[in-house]
C-alpha positions in Angstrom: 24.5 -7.1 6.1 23.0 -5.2 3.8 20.9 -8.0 2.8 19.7 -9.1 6.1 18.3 -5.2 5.9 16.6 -5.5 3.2 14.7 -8.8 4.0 14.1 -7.2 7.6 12.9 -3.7 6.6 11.0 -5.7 3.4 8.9 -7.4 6.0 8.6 -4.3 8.3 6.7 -2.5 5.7 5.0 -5.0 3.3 3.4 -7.2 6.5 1.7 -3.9 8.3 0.0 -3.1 5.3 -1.9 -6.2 4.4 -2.8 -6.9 7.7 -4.2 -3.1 8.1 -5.9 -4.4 4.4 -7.3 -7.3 6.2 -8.2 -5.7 9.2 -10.1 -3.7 7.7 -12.0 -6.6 6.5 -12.0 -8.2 9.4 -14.0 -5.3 11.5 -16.6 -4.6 8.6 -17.3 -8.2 8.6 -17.8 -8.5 12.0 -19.5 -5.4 11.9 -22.3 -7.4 9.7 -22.4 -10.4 12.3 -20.4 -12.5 10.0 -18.4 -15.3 11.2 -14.8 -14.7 11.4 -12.8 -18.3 11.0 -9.3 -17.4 10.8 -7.3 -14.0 10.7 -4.1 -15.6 9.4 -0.7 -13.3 9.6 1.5 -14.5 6.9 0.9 -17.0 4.7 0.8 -20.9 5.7 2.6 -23.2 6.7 0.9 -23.0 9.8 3.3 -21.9 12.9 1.1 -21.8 16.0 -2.6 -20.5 16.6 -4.5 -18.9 18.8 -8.3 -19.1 19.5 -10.9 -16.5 20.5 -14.6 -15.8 19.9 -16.1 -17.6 22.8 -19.5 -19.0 21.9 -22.3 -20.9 23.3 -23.7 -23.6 20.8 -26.8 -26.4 21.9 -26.9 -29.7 21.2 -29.3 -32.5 21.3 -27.7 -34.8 24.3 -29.1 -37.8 23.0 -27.5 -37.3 19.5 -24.1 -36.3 20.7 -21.8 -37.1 23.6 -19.5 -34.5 24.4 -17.6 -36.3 27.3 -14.1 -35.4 27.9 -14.0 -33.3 24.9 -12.9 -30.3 26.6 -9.3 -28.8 25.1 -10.7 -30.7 21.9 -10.9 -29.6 18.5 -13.7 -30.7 16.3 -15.6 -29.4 13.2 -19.5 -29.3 13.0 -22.3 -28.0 11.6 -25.1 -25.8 13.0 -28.3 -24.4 12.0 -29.9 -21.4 14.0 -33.2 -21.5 15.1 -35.4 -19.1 18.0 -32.0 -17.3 18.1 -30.0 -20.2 19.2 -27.3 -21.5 17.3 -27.8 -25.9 17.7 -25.0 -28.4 16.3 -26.6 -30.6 13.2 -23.1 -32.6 12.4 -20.3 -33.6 14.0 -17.1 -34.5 12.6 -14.1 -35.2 14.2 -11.2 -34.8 11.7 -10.6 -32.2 9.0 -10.6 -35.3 6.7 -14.0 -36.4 7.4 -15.7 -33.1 7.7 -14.6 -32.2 3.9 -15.3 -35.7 2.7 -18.9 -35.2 3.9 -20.1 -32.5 1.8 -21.5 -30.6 4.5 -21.1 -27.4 5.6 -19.0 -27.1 8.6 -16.3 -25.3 10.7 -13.6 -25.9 13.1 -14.1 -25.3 16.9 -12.2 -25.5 20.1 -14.2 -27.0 22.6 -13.6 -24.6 26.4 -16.1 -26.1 28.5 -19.1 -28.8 28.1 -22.5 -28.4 30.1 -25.6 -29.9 30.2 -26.7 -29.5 26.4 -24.5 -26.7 25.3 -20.6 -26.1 25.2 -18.5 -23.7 25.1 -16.6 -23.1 22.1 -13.9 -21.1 20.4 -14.9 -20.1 16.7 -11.8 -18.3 15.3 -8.3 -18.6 14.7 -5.6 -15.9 14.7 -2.8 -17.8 13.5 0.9 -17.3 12.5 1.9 -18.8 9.2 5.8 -19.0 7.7 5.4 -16.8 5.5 5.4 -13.2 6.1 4.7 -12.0 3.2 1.0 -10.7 3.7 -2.0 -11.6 5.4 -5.5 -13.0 5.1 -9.2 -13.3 6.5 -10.9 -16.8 6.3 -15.2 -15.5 6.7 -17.6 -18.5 7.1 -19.4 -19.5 4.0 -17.8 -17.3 1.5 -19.0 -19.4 -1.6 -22.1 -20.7 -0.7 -23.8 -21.2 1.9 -27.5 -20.6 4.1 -26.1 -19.7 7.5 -27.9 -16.5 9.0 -23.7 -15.6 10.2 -22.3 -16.5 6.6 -20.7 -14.0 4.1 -22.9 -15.2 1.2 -26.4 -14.8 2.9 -25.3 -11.2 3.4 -27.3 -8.8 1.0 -25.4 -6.8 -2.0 -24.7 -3.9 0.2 -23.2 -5.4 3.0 -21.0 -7.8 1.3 -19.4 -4.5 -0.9 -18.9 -2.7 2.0 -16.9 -6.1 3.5 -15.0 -6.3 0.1 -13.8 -2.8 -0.2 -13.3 -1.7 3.2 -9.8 -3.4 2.8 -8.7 -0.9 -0.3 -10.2 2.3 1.7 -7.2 1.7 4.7 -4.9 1.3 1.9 -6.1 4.7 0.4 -6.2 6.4 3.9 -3.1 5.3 5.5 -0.9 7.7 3.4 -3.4 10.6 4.7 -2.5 9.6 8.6 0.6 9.6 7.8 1.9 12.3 6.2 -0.2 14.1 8.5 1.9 12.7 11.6 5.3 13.0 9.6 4.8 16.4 9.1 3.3 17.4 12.6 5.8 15.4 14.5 9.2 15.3 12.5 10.8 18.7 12.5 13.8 18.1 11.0 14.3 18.6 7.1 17.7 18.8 5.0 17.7 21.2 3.7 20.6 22.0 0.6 21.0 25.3 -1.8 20.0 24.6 -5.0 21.9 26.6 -7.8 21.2 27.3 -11.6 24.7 26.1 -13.1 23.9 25.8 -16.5 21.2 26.5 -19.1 20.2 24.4 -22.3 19.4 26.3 -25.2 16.0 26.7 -26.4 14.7 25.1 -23.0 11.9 26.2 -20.9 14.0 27.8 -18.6 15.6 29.9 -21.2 12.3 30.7 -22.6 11.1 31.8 -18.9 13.5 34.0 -18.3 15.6 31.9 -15.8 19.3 32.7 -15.4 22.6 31.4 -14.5 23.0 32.0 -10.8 19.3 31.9 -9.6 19.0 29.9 -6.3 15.2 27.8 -6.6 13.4 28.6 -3.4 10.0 27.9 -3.9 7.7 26.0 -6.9 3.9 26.5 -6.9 4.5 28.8 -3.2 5.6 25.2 -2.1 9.2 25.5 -0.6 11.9 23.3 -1.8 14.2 22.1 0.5 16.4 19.8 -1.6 16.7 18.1 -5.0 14.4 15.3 -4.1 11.7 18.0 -3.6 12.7 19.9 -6.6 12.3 16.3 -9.0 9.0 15.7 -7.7 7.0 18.4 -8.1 8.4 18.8 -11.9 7.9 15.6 -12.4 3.7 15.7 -11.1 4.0 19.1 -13.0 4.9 18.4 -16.7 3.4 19.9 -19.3 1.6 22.5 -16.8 2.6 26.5 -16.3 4.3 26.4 -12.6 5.3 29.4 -10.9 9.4 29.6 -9.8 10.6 31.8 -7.5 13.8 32.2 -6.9 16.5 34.1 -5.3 18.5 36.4 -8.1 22.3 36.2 -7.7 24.5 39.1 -8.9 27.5 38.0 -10.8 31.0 38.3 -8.4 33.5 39.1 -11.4 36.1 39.9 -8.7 35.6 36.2 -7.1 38.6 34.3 -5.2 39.1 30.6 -6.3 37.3 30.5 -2.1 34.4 32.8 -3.2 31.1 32.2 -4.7 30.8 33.3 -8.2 27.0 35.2 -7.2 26.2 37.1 -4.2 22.7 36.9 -3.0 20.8 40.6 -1.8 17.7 38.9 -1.2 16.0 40.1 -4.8 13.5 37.3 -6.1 11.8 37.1 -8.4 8.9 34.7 -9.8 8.8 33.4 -13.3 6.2 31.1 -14.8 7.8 27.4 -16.9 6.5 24.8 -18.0 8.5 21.3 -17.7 8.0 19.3 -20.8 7.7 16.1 -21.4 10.1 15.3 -23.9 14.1 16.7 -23.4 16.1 16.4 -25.3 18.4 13.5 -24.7 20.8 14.8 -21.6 18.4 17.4 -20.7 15.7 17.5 -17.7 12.1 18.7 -17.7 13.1 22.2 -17.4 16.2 22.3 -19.3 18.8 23.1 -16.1 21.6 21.9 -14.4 21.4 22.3 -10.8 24.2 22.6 -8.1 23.7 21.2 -4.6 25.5 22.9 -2.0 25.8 23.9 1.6 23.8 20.9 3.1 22.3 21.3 6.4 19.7 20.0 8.9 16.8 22.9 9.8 14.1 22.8 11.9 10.5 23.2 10.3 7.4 23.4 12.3 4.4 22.5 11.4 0.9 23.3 12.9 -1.9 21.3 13.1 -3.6 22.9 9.9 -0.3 23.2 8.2 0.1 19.2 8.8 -3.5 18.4 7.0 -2.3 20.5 4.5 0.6 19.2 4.0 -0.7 15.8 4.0 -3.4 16.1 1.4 -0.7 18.0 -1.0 1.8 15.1 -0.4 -1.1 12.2 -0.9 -2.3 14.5 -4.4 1.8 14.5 -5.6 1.9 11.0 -4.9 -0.7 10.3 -7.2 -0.5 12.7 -9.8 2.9 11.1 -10.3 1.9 7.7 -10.7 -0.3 9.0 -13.0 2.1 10.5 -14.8 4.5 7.1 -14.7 1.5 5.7 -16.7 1.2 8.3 -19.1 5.1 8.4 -20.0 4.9 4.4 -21.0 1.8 5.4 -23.5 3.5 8.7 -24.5 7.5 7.0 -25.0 8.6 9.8 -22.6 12.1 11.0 -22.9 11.8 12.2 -19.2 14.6 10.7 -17.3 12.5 10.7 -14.2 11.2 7.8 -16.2 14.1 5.5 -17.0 13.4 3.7 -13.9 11.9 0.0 -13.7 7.9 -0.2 -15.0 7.0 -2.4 -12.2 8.9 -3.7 -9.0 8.1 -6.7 -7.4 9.2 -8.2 -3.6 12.6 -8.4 -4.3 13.3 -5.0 -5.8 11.0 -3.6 -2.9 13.5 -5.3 -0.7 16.2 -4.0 -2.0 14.6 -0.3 -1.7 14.3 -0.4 1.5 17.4 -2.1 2.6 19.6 0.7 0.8 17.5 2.6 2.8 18.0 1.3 6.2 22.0 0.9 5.3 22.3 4.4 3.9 24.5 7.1 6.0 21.1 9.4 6.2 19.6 10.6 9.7 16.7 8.8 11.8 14.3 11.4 10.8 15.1 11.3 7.2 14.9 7.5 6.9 11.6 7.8 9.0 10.0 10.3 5.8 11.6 7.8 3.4 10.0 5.2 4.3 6.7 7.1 5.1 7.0 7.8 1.3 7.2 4.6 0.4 4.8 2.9 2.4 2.5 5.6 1.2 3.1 4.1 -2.4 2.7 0.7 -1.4 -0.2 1.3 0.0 -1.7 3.4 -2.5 -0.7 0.9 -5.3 -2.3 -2.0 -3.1 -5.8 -0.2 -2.7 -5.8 0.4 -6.5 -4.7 -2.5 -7.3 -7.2 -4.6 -5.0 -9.9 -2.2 -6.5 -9.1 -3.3 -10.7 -11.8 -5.9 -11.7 -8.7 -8.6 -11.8 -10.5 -12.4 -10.2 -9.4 -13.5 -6.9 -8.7 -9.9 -5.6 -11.2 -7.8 -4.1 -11.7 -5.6 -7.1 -13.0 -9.5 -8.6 -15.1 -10.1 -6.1 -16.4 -6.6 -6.0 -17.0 -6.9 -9.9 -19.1 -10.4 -9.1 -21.3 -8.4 -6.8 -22.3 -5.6 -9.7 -23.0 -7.8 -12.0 -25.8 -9.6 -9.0 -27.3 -5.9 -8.7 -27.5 -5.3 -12.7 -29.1 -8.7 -13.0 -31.5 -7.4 -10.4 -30.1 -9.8 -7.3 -29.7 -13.0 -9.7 -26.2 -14.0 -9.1 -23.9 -16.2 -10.8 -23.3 -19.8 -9.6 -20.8 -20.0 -7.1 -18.6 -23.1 -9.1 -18.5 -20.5 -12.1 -17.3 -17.6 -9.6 -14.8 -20.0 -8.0 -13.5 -21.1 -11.5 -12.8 -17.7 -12.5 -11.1 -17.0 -9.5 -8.8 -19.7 -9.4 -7.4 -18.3 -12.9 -7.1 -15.2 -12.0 -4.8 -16.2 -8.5 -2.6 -18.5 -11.0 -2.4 -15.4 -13.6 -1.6 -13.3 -10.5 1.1 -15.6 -9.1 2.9 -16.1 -12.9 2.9 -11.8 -13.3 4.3 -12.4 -9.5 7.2 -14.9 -10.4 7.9 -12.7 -13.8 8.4 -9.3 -12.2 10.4 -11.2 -9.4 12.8 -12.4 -11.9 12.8 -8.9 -13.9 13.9 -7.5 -10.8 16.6 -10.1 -9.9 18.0 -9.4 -13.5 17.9 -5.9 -12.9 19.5 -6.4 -9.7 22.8 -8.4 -11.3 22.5 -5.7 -14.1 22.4 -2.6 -12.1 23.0 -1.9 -8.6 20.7 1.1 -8.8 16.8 -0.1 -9.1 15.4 3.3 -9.3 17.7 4.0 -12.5 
C-alpha cells in the first residue's frame, strides 16, 4: 500500500509543477505571437490528443486539392504574406514531410472552403509518462517564419525561456501565503531543556536545565520540526532565545513535573555552530517533547505575506546552507541526510507522508513544504547554464547579445544540447540508483 502511495502522491506533486513550468512557457510564447505546436502532459508514448488553435490558412486552388480532407491530418508549409498566412507545401505523412527538408507542421484539417481551410494548429496531448511535461514552439532551431520562436528578437525569446523558472520561484510565495491564511490548525508540543553539553553554546548563553523554548528570532516555535529549521538556516549567526524559566520542583511525585512554570522568561542570545561535537546538536541541547496538542492559529492577511516571505527566505537560506556543509565537511547532523534525491527517493517522501498517522492539515503543510523545495530546486536548476535546460538556452541567447546579435549556428547549438540531455539523463539514472541503494540500506531517506 504504501507503495502505491508513494507512486500516487510522486505524481500528484512532481506533474503540477512542470506543467505550471511549462505553462508558463506556454503563455509568454503566445504572448509574442509564437506558434504553439504541442503542449504535451507527460512524456511520450503518445496516449490520445486533443487539437485547438483554429486557424484560417489560403491556398492556391489550382496547386492543391483539398477534397474530402476534412477530419484529415496533414503537414504543410506556409509563408505569410499582406497578413495572410498561404500553404507553400503539402505533405501527407510525417514520413514525407521530414524526408523533404522543408519546414513544416502538422494540422487538423475542420473545414475546407473555396481557397482557404480551416485548420487546427496545436496539440494538447497525453503521453505515458507522467513524469513531467513539455512545450513543442514552431521553429525553435531555425527557421524564417514571422510566428517562429527563432525569428523572435533577443528580448522576447529570454523572456519565453525564463518565464518557466519565475512560476517555479513564485509558487512557494502563493503558497505559503494560502497555507498560512487558510490552515489554522498547528501542533503544537512543549519543548524542554533536558540536558546540557559542556562547553556548548547553550552553556555559554546562559541556558539552563528546565527552560521551555518558546520563541527564536520573536518567531514562535510550535514543535521540534520548527525548532530544527530555524537553527539549522541560523548557524554560525547570534539568534535571540526566549524562553520560559522553570523553577526546580525538589519535592516532585514520580506523577509531577520536575519544573514549575510562573510565567518568567527570559531572552538569551546563542549562536548554533557548525561543527558539534560528535553526539551533539547545533546548540549543544537535548530537548524533550511533551504534551502534544492541536491549537488553533490565525493568521491575518498581512500576517500571511509575512509569513510566507519568512518561510520562502528559510527555505533558501537552508539549501544554502546544505551546500555550504558539503564544502565545509559539516559535523551538523541536520546534514547526514542524502546530497541529492532523485524520483524514487522523492517518492518515497511523499508516500511515508501520505501513509503516516498525521492530521489532513498537517499532511497538507507537509507537502506545501515540499513542493515548495521542488519547485524552488527546479527554477534554480532550470536557471544553471547546463545545455538542453532553459538555463542552456538562456546562456545561448547572452552570448548572441555579447556578439552584438551574431548568433551561433543552430547545428552547433543542437550538438551541445544533445550532450547535455544525455549527461542529464546518466546524473538521472545515477541518483536513481543511489537512492534505490539507500532505500535497501535504510528505511529512513532523510537520515
Amino acid at each position: 500500500m504504501t507503495a502505491i502511495y508513494s507512486i500516487l502522491s510522486f505524481i500528484l506533486i512532481l506533474l503540477p509543477l512542470v506543467i505550471l513550468h511549462e505553462f508558463g512557457h506556454y503563455f509568454s510564447a503566445r504572448f509574442f505571437k509564437i506558434k504553439v505546436l504541442e503542449f504535451g502532459f507527460g512524456f511520450p508514448p503518445k496516449l490520445f490528443s486533443y487539437w485547438s488553435s483554429q486557424k484560417e490558412i489560403f491556398y492556391n486552388k489550382n496547386d492543391f486539392n483539398f477534397d474530402n480532407f476534412s477530419g484529415k491530418k496533414v503537414f504543410i508549409s506556409t509563408y505569410v504574406k499582406d497578413n495572410f498566412e498561404n500553404i507553400s507545401n503539402l505533405f501527407l505523412d510525417r514520413k514525407s514531410s521530414l524526408n523533404s527538408g522543408i519546414e513544416n507542421y502538422e494540422v487538423k484539417i475542420d473545414q475546407v472552403n473555396e481557397n482557404s481551410i480551416l485548420v487546427k494548429e496545436m496539440q494538447w496531448s497525453f503521453n505515458l509518462l507522467p513524469l513531467g511535461g513539455f512545450v513543442r514552439p514552431f521553429g525553435e532551431d531555425n527557421s524564417k517564419h514571422p510566428d517562429s520562436f527563432y525569428v523572435k528578437n533577443s528580448l522576447q525569446r529570454f523572456i519565453v525561456l525564463v518565464s518557466g523558472v519565475l512560476i517555479n520561484l513564485l509558487l512557494p510565495f502563493i503558497l505559503f501565503f494560502f497555507s498560512s491564511l487558510l490552515i489554522s490548525e498547528v501542533n503544537k508540543s512543549d519543548l524542554t531543556i533536558l540536558l546540557i553539553n559542556d562547553n556548548s553554546p547553550a552553556e555559554k548563553s546562559g541556558l539552563k536545565i528546565g527552560d521551555r523554548i518558546l520563541k527564536i528570532e520573536n518567531k514562535e516555535i510550535y514543535n521540534m520540526n520548527d525548532l530544527q529549521r530555524i537553527l539549522t538556516s541560523n548557524l554560525g549567526n547570534n539568534i535571540s532565545v526566549m524562553v520560559n524559566r522553570g523553577v526546580p520542583n525538589p519535592f516532585a511525585e514520580s506523577w509531577e513535573d520536575d519544573f514549575l512554570y510562573q510565567d518568567k522568561f527570559v531572552e538569551i542570545e546563542a549562536m548554533p555552530r557548525w561543527d558539534p561535537p560528535p553526539g551533539e546538536g547545533a546548540l549543544g541541547i537535548s530537548i524533550s517533547v511533551d504534551n502534544n496538542r492541536v491549537i488553533k492559529v490565525k493568521n491575518s492577511f498581512t500576517d500571511s505575506i509575512q509569513n510566507s516571505y519568512e518561510s520562502v527566505f528559510q527555505l533558501v537560506t537552508l539549501s544554502i546552507n546544505s551546500v555550504k556543509a558539503i564544502f565545509n565537511e559539516s559535523s551538523n547532523p541536520q546534514f547526514s541526510g542524502p546530497v541529492a534525491v532523485g524520483p524514487v527517493g522523492i517518492s518515497q517522501i511523499t508516500g511515508s507522508v501520505a501513509s503516516s498517522e498525521l492530521t489532513i492539515n498537517s499532511k497538507i503543510k507537509v507537502y506545501i513544504e515540499l513542493i515548495s523545495i521542488l519547485s524552488l530546486s527546479l527554477g534554480v536548476i532550470n536557471l544553471l547554464p547546463i545545455p538542453a535546460l532553459d538555463g542552456g538556452r538562456i546562456l545561448f541567447v547572452f552570448i548572441e547579445i555579447l556578439r552584438g546579435g551574431k548568433r551561433v549556428s543552430p547545428e552547433k547549438e543542437r550538438i551541445v544540447h544533445s550532450l547535455g540531455f544525455a549527461f542529464m539523463i546518466s546524473l538521472l539514472v545515477l541518483v536513481t540508483c543511489q537512492d534505490i541503494t539507500r532505500i535497501f540500506n535504510s528505511p529512513n531517506i532523510v537520515g
